[in-house]
C-alpha positions, 0 to 999 in steps of 0.5 A: 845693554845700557843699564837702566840707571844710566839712562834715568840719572840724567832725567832725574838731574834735569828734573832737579835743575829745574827747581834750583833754576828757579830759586836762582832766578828769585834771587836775581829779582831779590838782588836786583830788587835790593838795587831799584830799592825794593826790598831790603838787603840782600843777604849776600853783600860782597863778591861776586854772588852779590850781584843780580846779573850773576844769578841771572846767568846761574838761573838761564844757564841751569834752565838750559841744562835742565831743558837739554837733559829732558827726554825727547817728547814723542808724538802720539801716533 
């Protein structure tokens, strides 16, 4: 028998990635909002974090994480 923690801990990180998919994706539009010249600076200035494409695929990937990481919906019968 699988304990019980095995099978919650991945729920659990799924409902985590969610969030954290969503502030990832509020820096792409700050980053890219700094680019169309929006906003102000963008508190990372250099490197590869700099650029809005790159937390764009950080916020889609985690999302995708979160997504497969969710229990299967069961219809109601």
């Amino acid at each position: 028998m699988i304990p019980a923690i095995r099978v919650k801990a991945p729920v659990l990180l799924g409902l985590l990635l969610s969030p954290v998919a969503a502030i990832a994706g509020a820096l792409a539009a700050w980053r890219f909002g700094v680019e169309a010249g929006w906003t102000n600076t963008f508190f990372i200035a250099h490197g590869l974090l700099s650029h809005w494409q790159v937390w764009c695929a950080f916020a889609i990937s985690l999302q995708i994480c979160a997504y497969s990481l969710s229990p299967p919906v069961r219809a109601k019968s």
